[in-house]
C-alpha positions in Angstrom: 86.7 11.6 -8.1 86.5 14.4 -5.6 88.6 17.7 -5.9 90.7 18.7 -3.1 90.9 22.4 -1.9 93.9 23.3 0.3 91.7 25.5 2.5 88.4 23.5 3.8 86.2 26.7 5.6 83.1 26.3 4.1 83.6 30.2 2.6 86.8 29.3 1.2 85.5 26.3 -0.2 82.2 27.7 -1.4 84.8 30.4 -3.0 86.5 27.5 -4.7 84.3 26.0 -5.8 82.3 28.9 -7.6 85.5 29.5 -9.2 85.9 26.4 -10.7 82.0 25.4 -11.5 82.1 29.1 -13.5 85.5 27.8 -15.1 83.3 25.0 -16.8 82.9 25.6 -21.0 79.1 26.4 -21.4 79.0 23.1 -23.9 79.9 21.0 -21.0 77.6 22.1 -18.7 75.0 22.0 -20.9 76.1 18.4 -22.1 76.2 17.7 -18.6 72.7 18.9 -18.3 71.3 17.0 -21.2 73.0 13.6 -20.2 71.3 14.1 -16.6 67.8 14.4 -18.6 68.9 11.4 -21.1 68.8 8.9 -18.0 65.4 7.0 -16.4 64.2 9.5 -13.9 65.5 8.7 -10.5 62.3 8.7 -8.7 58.8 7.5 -9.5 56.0 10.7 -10.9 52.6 9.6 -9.7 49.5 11.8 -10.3 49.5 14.8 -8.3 53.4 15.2 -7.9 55.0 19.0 -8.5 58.3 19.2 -8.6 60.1 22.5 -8.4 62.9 23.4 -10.7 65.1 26.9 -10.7 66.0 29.9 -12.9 69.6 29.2 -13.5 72.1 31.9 -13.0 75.5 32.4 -13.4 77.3 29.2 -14.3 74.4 27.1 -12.4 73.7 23.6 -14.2 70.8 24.0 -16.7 67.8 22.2 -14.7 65.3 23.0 -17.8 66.2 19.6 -19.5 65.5 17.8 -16.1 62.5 19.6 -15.4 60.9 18.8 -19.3 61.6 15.2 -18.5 59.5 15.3 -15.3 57.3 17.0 -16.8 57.1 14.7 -20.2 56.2 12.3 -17.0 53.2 13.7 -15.8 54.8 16.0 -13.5 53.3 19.6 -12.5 56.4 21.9 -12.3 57.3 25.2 -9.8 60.1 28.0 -9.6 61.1 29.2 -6.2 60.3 32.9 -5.3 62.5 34.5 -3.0 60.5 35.7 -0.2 62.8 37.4 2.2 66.7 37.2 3.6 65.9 34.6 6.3 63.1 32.8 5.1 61.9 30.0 3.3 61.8 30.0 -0.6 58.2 30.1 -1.9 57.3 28.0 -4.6 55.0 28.9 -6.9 53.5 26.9 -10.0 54.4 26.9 -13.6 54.5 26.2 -16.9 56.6 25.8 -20.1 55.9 29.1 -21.8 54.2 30.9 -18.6 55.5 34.6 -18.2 58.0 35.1 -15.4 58.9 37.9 -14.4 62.4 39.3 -12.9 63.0 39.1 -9.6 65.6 39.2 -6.8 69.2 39.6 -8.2 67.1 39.6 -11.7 66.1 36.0 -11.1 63.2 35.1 -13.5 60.4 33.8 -11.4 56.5 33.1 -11.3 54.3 36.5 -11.0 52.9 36.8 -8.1 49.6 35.8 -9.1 51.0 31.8 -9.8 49.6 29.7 -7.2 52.2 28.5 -4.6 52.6 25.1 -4.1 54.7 22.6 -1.7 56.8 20.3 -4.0 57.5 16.8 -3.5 60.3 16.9 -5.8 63.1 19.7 -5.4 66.3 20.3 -8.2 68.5 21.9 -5.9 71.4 24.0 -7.3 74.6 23.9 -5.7 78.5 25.2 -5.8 80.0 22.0 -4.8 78.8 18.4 -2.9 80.2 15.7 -1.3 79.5 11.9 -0.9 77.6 12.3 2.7 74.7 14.4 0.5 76.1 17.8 1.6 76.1 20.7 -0.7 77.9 24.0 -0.8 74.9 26.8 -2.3 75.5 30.8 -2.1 75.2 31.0 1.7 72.1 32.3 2.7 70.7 29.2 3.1 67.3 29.7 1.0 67.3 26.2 0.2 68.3 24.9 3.7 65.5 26.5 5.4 62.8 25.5 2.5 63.6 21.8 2.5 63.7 21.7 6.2 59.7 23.5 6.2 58.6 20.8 3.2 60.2 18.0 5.2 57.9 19.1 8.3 54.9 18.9 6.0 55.7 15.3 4.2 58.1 12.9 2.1 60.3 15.4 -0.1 63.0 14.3 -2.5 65.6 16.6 -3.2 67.9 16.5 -5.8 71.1 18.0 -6.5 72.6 18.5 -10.1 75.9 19.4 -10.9 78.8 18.3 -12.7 80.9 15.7 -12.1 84.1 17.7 -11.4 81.6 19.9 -8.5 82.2 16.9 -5.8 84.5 17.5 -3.3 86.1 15.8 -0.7 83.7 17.1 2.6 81.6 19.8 2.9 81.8 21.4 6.4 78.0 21.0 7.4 76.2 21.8 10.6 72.8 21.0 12.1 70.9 23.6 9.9 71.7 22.3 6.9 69.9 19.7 4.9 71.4 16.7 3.0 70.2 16.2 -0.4 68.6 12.6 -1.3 70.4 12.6 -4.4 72.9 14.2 -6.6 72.9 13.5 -10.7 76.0 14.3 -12.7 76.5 13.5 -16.1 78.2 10.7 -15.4 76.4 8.9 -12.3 73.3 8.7 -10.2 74.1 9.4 -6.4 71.8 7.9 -4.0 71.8 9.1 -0.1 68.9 7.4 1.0 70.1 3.9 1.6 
């Protein structure tokens, strides 16, 4: 069930629903989190696959349970660097229990001496999504502009998480931004690619 915001600009809405994502009990989103992990992976691992996970911050949806699972699944793994207002994210390999190191808005992120990688497999973080595979993120469009460059290179998958109560009724999209291929909740799987 999708909430309903009296004003639908995509700043108001983005305002929203930041407000009420952060309003979520740290037990449920990391319930949340765990119950997203707890289901069969939504797309096949086969030798060679890296898929990129996140640092969460503020109230952002724990991806460390989803990103174990791939893992536990033969998965190599990758945390996005931010390389620049404007640009593409870069993604650079890692590890369980590799060092990361701070970086934009205290982010933790590979050093700069991790390998960068292009995924196959993205966990996208979001504010808010909707049932056409839109999502509402910060606004500077990071992830936008780094699924559009992967998607011009091959096949990528990219996957929101969120909670349940984070869907909304539309998200206000336009030609630069990217649909997700499918968004895991706690409660549901959500597939776009049909």
């Amino acid at each position: 069930m999708s909430v309903a915001f009296a004003d639908t600009s995509k700043s108001a809405l983005r305002a929203a629903a930041l407000a009420l994502r952060d309003a979520l009990p740290a037990p449920v989103r990391a319930a949340a989190a765990e119950a997203i992990a707890g289901r069969p992976l939504p797309v096949a691992v086969t030798p060679g696959t890296v898929v990129s996970g996140y640092s969460p911050m503020r109230c952002e949806l724990n991806p460390v349970p989803l990103m174990r699972a791939f893992a536990d699944a033969g998965a190599g793994l990758a945390l996005p660097v931010v390389a620049g207002r404007g640009r593409p994210l870069i993604m650079r390999s890692w590890t369980f229990g590799a060092r990361l190191v701070p970086g934009v808005w205290g982010i933790r992120e590979p050093a700069a001496d991790a390998p960068e990688v292009d995924p196959d497999i993205l966990i996208v973080p979001l504010a808010a999504f909707d049932r056409a595979g839109h999502r509402i993120g910060y606004g500077a469009g990071y992830y936008d502009r780094t699924i559009s460059r992967l998607r011009g290179l091959k096949p990528v998958t990219a996957i929101g998480i969120a909670c349940a109560a984070q869907e909304i009724a539309r998200v206000p999209a336009s030609e630069r931004d990217e649909r997700l291929d499918l968004v895991l909740t706690e409660i549901e799987t959500i597939d776009f690619r049909a």
